[in-house]
VORO-314899 format. One record per atom (N, C-alpha, C): residue in one letter; atom name; x, y, z. Coordinates in Angstrom, 1 decimal, always signed. Example, Ala and Ser with C-alpha at 12.3 -4.5 7.8 and 13.67 -1.06 7.14 Angstrom:
% residues 2
SITE code site      u      v      w
SITE    A    N  +13.2   -5.7   +7.8
SITE    A   CA  +12.3   -4.5   +7.8
SITE    A    C  +13.2   -3.3   +7.8
SITE    S    N  +12.8   -2.2   +7.1
SITE    S   CA  +13.7   -1.1   +7.1
SITE    S    C  +12.9   +0.0   +7.9
END
This chain:
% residues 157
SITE code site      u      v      w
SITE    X    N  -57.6 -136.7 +101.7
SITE    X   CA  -56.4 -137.1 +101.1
SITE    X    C  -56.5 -137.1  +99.5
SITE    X    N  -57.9 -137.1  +99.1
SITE    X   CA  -57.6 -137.0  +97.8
SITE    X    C  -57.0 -135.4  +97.2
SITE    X    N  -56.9 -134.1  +98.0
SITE    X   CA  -56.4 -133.4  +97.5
SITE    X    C  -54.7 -133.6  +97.7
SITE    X    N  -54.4 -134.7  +97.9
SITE    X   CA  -53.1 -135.0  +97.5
SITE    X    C  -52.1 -135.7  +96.2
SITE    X    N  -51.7 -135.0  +95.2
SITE    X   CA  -51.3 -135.6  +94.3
SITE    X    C  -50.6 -137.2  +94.4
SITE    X    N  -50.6 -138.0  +93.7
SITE    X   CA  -49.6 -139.0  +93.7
SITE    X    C  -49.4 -139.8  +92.4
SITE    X    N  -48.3 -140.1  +92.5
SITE    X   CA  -47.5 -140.7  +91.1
SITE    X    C  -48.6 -142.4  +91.0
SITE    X    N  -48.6 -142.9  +89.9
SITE    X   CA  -49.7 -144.3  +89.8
SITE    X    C  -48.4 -145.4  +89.2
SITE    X    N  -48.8 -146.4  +90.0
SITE    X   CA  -47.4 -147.5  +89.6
SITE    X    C  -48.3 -148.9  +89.3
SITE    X    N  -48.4 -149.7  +88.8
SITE    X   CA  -48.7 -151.0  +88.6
SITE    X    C  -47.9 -151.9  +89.9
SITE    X    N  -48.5 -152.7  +90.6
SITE    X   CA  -47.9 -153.4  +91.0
SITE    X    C  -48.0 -154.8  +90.6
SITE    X    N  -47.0 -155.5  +90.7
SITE    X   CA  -47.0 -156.8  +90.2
SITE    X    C  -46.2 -158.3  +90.6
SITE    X    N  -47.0 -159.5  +90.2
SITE    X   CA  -46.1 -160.7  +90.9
SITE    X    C  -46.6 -161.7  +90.5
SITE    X    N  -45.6 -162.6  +90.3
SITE    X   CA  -46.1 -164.4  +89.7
SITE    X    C  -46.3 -165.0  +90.9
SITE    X    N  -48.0 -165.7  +90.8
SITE    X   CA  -48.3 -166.6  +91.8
SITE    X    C  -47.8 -167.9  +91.1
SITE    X    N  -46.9 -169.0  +91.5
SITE    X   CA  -46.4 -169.9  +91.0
SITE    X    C  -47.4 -171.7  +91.3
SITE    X    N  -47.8 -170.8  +92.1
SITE    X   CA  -48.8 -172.3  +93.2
SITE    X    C  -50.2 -171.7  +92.1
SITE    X    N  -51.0 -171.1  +91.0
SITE    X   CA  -51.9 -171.1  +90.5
SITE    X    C  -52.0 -172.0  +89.3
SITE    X    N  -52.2 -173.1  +88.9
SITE    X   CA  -52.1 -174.0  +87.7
SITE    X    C  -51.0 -174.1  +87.9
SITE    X    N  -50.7 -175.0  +86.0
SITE    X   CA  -49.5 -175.5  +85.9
SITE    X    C  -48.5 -174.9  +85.3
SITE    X    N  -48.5 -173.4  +85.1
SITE    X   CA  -47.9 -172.6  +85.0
SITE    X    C  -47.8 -171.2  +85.3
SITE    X    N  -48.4 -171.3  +86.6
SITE    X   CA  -48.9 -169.9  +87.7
SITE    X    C  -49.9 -168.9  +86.8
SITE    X    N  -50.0 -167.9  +87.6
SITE    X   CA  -50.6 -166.5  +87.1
SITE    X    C  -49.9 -165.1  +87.3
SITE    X    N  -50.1 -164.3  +86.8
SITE    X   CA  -49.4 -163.2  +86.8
SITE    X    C  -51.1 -162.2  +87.7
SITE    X    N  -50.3 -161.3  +88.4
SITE    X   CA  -51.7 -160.7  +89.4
SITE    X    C  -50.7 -159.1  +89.4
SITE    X    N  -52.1 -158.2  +89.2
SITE    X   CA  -51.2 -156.5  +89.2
SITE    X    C  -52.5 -156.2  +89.7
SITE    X    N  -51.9 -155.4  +90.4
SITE    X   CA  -52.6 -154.3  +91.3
SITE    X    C  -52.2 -153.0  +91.1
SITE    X    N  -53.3 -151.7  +90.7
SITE    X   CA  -52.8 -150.4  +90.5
SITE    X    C  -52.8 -149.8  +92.2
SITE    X    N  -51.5 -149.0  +92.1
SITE    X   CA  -51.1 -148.7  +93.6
SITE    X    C  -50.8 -146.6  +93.4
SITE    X    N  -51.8 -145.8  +93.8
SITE    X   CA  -51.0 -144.8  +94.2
SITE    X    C  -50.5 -144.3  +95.9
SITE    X    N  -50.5 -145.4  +96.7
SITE    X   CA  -49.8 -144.7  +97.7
SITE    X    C  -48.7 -145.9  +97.7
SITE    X    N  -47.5 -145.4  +97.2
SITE    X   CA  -46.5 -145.8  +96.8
SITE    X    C  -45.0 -144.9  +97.1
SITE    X    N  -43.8 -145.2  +97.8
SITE    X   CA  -42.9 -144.4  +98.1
SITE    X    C  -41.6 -144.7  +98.5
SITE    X    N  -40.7 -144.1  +98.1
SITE    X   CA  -39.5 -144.3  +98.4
SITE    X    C  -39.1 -144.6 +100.3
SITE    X    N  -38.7 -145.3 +101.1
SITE    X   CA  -38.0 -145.0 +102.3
SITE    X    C  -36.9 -144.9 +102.7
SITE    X    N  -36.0 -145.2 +101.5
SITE    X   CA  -34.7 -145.3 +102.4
SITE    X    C  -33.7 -145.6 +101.3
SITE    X    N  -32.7 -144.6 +100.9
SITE    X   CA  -31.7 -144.8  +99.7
SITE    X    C  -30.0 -145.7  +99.8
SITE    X    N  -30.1 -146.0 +101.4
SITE    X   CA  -29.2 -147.1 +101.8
SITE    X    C  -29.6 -147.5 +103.0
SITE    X    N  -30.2 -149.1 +102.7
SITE    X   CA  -30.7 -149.7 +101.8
SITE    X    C  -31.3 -149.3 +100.7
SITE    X    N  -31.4 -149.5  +99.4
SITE    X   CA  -32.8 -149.0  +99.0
SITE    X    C  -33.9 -149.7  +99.2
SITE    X    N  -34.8 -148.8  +99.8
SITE    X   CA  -36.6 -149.3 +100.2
SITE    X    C  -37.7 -148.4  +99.9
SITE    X    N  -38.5 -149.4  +99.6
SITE    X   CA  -40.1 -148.5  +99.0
SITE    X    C  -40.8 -148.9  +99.7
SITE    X    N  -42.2 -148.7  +99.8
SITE    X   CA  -43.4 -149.2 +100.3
SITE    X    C  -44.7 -149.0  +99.7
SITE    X    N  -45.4 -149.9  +99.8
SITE    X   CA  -46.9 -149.7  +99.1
SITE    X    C  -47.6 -150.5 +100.0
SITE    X    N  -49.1 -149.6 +100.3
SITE    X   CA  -50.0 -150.1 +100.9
SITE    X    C  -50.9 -150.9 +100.1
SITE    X    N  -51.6 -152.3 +100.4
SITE    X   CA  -52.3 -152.7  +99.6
SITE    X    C  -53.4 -153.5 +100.6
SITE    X    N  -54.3 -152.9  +99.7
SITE    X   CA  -55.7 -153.5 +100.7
SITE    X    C  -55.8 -154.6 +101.4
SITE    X    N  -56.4 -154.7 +103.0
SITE    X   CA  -56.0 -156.1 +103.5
SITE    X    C  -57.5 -157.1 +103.1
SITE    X    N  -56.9 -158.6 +102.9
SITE    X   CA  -57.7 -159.4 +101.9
SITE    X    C  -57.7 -159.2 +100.4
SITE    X    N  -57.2 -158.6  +99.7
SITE    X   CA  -57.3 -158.6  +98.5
SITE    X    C  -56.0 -159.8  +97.7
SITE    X    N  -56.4 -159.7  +96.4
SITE    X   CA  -55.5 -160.7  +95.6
SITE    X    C  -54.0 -160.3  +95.9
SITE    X    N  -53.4 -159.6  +96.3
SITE    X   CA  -52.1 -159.0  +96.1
SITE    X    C  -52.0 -159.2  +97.8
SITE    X    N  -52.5 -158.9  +98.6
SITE    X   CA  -52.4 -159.0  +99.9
SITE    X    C  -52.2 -160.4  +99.9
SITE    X    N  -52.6 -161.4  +99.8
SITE    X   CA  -53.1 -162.2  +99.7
SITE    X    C  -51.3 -162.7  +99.2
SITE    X    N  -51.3 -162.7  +98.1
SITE    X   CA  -50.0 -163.0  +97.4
SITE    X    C  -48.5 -162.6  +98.3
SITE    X    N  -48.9 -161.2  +98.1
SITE    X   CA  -48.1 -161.1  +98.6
SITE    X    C  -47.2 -161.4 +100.2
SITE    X    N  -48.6 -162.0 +101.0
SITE    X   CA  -48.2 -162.5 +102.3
SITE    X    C  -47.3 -163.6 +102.1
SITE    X    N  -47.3 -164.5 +100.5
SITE    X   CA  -46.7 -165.7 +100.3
SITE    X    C  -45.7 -165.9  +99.5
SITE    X    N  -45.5 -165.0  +99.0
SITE    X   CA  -44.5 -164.6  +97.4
SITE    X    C  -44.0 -163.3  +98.0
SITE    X    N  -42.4 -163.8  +98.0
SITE    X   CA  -41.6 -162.1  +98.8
SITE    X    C  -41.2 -161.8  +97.4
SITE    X    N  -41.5 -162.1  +96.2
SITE    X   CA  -40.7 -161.3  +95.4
SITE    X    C  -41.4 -160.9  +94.5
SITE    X    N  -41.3 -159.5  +94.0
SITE    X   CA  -42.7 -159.2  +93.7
SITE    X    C  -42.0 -157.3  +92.4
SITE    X    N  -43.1 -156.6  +92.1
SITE    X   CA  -42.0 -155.7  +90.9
SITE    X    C  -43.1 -154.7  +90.7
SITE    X    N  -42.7 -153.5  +90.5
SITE    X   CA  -43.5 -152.4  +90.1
SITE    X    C  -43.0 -151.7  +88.7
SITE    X    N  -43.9 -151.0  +88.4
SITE    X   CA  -43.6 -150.7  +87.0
SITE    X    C  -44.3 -148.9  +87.2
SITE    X    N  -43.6 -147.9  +87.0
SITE    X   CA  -43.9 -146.8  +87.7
SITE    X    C  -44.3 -146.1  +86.0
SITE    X    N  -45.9 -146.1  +86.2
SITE    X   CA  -46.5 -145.4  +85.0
SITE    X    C  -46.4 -144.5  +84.3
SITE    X    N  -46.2 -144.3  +83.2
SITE    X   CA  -45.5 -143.2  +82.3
SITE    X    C  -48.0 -142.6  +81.9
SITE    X    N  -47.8 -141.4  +81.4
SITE    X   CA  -48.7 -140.2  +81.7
SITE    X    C  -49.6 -141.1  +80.0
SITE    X    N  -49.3 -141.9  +79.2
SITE    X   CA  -49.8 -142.4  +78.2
SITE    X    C  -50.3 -143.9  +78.5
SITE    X    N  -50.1 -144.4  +79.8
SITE    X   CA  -50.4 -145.6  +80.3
SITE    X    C  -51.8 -146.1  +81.4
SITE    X    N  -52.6 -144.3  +81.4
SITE    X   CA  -53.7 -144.5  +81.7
SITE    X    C  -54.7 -145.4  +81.8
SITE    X    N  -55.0 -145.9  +80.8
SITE    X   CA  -55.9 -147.5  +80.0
SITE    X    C  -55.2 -148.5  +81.1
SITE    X    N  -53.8 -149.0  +82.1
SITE    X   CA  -53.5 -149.8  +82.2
SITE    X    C  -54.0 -149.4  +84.2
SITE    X    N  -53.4 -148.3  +84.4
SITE    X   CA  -53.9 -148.0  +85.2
SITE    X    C  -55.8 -148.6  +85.9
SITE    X    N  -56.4 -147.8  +85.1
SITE    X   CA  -57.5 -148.4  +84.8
SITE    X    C  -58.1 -149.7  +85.2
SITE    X    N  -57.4 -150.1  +84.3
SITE    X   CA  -58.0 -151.9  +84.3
SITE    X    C  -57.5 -152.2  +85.4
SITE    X    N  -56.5 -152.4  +85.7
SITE    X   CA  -56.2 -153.1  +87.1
SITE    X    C  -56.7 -152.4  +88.3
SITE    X    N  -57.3 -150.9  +88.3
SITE    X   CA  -58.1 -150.8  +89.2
SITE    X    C  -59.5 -151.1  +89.5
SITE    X    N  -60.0 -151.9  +88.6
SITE    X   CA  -61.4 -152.0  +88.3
SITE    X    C  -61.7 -152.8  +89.4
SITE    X    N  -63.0 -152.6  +90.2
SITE    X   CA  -63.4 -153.4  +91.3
SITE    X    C  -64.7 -154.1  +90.3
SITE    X    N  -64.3 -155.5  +91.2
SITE    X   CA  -65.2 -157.1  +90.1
SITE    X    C  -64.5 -157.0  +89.0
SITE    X    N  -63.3 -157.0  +88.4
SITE    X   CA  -63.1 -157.0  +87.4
SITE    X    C  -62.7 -158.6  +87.1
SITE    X    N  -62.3 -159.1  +85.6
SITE    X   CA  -62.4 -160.3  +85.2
SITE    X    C  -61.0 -161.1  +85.8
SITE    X    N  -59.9 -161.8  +85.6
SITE    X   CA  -59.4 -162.7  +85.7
SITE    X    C  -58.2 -161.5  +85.6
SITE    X    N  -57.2 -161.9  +86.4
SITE    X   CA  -56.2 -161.1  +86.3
SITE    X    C  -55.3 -161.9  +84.8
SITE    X    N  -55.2 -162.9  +84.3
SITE    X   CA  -54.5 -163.0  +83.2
SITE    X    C  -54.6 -162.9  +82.3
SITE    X    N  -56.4 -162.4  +82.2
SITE    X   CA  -57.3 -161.5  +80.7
SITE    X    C  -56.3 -160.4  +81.0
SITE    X    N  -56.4 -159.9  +81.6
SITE    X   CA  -56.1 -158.3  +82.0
SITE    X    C  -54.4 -158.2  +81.7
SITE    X    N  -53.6 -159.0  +81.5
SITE    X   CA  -52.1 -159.0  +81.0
SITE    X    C  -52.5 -159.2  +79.7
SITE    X    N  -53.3 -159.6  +79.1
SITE    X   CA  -53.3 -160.1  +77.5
SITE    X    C  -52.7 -159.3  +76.7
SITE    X    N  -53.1 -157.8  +76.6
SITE    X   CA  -52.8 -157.1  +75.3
SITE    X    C  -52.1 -156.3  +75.9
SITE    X    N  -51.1 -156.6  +77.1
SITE    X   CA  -50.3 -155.4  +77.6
SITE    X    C  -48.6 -156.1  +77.0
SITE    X    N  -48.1 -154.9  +76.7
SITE    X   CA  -46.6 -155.5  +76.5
SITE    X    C  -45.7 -155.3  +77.9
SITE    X    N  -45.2 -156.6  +77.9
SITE    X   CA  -44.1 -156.8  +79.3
SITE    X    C  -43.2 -157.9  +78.9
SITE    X    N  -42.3 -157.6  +80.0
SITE    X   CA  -41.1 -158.5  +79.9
SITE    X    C  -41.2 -159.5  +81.4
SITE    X    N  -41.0 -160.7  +81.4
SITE    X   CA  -40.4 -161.1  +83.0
SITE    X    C  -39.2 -160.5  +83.1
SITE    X    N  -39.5 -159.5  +84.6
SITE    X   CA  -38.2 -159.9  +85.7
SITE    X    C  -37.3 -160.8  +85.9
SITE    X    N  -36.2 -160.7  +85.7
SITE    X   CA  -35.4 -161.9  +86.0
SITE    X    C  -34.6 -162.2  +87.0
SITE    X    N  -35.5 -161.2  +88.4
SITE    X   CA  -35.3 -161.6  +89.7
SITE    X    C  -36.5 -162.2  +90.1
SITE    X    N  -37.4 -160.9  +90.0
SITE    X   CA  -38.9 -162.0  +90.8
SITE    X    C  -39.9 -162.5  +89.7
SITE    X    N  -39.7 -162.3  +88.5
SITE    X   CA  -40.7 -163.6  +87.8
SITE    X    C  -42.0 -162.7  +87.3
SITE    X    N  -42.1 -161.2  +87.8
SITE    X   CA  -43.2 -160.8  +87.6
SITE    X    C  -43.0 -159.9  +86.6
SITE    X    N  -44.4 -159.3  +85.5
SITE    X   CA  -44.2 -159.1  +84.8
SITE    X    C  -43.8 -157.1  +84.9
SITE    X    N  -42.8 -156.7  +83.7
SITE    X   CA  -42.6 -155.3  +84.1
SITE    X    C  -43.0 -154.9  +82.9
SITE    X    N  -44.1 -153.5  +83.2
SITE    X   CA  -44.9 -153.3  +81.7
SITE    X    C  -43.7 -152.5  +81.1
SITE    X    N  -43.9 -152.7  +79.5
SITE    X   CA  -43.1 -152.2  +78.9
SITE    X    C  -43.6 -150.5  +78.3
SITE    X    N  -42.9 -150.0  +78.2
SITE    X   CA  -43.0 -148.7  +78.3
SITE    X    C  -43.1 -147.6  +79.5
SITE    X    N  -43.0 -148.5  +80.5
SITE    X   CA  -43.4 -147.5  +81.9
SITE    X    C  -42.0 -146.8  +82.3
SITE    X    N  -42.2 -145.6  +83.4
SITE    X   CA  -41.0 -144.9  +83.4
SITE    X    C  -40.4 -145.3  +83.8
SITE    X    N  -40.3 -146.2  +84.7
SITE    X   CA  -39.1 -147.2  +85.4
SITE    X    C  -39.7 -148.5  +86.0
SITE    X    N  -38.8 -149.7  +86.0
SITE    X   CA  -39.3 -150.8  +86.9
SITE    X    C  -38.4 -150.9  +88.3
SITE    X    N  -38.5 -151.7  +89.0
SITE    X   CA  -38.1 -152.1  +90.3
SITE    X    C  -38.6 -153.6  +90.6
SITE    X    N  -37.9 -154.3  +90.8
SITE    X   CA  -37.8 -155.5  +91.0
SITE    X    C  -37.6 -155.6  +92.2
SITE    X    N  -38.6 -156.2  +93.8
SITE    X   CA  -38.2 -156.0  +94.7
SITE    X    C  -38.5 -157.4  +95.9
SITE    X    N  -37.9 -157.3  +97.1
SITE    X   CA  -38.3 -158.4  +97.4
SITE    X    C  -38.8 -157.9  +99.3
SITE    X    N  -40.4 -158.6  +99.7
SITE    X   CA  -40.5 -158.1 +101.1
SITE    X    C  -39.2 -158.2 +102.2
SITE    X    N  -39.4 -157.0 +102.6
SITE    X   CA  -38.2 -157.2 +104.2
SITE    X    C  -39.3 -157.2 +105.4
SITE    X    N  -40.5 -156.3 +105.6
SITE    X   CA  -41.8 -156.1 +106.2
SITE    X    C  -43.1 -155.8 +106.1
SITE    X    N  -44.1 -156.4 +106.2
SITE    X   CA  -44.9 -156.1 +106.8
SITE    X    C  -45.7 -155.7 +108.1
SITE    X    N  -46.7 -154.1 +107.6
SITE    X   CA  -47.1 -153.9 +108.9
SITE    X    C  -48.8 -153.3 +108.5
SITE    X    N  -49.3 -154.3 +109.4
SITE    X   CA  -51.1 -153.9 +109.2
SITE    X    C  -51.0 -152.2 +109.6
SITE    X    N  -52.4 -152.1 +109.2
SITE    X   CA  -52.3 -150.6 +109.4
SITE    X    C  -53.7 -150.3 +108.6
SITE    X    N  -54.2 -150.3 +110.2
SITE    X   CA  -56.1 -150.1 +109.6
SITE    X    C  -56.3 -151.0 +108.2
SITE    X    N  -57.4 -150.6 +108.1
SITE    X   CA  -57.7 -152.2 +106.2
SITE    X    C  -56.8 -152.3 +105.1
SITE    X    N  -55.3 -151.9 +105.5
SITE    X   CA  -54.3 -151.7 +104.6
SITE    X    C  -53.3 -151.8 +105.1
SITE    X    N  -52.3 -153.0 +104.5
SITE    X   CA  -51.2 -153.8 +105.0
SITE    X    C  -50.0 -152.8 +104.2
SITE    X    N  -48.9 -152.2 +105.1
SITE    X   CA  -48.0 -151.7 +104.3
SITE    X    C  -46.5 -152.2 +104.2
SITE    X    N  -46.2 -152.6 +102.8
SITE    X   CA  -45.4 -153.8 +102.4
SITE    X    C  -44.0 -153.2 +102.1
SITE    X    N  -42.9 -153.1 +103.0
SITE    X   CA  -42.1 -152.9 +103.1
SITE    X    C  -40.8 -153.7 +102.1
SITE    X    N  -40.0 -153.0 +100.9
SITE    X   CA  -39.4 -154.2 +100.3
SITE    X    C  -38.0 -153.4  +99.8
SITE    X    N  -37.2 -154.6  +99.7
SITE    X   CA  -35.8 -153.9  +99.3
SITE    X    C  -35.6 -154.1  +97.7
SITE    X    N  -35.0 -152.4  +97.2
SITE    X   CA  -35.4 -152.7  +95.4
SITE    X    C  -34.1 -153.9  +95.2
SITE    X    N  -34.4 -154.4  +94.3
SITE    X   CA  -33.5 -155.8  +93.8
SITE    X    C  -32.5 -155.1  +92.5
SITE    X    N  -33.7 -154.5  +92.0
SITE    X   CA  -33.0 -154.4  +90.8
SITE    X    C  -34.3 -153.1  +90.2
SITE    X    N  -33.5 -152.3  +88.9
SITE    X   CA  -33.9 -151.0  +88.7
SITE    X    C  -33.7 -151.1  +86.6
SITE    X    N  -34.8 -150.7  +86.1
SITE    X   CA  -34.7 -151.1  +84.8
SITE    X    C  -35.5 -149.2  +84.3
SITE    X    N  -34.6 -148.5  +83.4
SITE    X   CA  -36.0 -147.7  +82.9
SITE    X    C  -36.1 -147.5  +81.7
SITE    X    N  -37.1 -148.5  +81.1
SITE    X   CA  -37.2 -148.7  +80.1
SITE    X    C  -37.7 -147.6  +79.2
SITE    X    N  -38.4 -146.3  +79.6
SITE    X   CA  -38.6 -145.3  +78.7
SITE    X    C  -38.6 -144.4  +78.9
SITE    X    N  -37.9 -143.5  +78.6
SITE    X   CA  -37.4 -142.1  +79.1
SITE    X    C  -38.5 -141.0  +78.6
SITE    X    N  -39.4 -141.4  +77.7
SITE    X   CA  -40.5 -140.8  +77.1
SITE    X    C  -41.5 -140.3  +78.0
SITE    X    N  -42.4 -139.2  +77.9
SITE    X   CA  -43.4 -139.2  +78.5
SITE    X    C  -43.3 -137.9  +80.4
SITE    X    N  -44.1 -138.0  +80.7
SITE    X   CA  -44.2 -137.6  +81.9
SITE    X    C  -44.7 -138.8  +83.5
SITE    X    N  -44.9 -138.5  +83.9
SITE    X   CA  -45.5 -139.4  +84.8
SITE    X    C  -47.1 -139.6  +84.8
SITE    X    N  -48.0 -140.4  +85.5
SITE    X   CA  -49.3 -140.5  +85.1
SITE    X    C  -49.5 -140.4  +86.7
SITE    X    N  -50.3 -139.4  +87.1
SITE    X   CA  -51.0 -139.0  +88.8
SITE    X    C  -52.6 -139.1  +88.8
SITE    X    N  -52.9 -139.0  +90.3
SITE    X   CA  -53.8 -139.7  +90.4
SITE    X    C  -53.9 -138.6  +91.7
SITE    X    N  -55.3 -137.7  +91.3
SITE    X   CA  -55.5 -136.3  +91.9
SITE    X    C  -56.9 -135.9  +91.8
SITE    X    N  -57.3 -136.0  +93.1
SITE    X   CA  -59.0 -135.6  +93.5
SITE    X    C  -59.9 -136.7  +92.6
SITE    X    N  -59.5 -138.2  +92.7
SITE    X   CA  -60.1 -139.2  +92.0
SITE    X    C  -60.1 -139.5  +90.4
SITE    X    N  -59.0 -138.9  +90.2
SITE    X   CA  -58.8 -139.0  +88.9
SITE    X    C  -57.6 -139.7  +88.3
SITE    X    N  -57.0 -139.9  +87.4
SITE    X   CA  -55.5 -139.8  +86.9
SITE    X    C  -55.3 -138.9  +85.9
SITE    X    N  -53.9 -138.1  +86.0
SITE    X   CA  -53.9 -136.8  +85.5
SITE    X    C  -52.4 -136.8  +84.6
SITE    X    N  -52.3 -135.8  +84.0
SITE    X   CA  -51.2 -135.3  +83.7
SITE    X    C  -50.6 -134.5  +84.5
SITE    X    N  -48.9 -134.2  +84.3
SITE    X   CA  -48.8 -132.9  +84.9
SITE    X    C  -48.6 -131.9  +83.9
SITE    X    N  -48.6 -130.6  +84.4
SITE    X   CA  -48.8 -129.7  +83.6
SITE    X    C  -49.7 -129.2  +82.9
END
């Protein structure tokens, strides 16, 4: 599967139940995809047991931010395994809250989606999270997309 290209999205969501004024938690996602243009539906698989699984089993409302080809560095960090505190890791990124689900949408990415679960369905060590888009923002028309091809993230072209 890695000789299959794929587009790299941030995924994202406010845990409201962490302190006294929650946490923001993103996960980098490339198997990520459209299902269905009425309704509109996407899906993304995300590892079972991890922080976002986890979240997500409890918070239906949740937002992706679909990476523009200069947003590499963000990619990155949020895929890091052991990495530090997910609200170091929002520090020096610019976003806006959603003002459907609360979570944060990076700014400059090629488009956001604001979405909220309709299903889940386990699927070997990876839960795939079925959600209806809420809402659709594209904040930068700049740039190309940022992929993620034979273990890498790439440009196109």
């Amino acid at each position: 599967m890695s000789r299959l290209a794929g587009g790299v999205v941030l995924v994202t969501a406010h845990d409201e139940d962490a302190g006294p004024r929650g946490e923001d938690v993103g996960m980098t996602a490339t198997a990520f995809l459209s299902v269905s243009i009425d309704p509109p539906l996407i899906l993304v698989s995300v590892r079972n047991g991890s922080r976002m699984d986890d979240l997500l089993a409890e918070q239906p409302l949740w937002a992706v931010s679909v990476l523009s080809e200069s947003q590499r560095h963000i990619a990155g960090r949020f895929a890091m395994k052991g990495r530090i505190s997910d609200r170091l890791l929002f520090d020096d990124i610019p976003y806006k809250r959603g003002p459907v689900s609360g979570a944060p949408l990076v700014g400059g990415a090629l488009s956001t989606l604001e979405c909220r679960t309709e299903q889940r369905v386990e699927a070997g060590d990876h839960t795939l999270v079925i959600a209806r888009v809420l809402g659709v923002e594209l904040p930068s028309a700049e740039g190309g997309p940022l992929t993620y091809f034979r273990g890498r993230y790439r440009q196109l072209g």
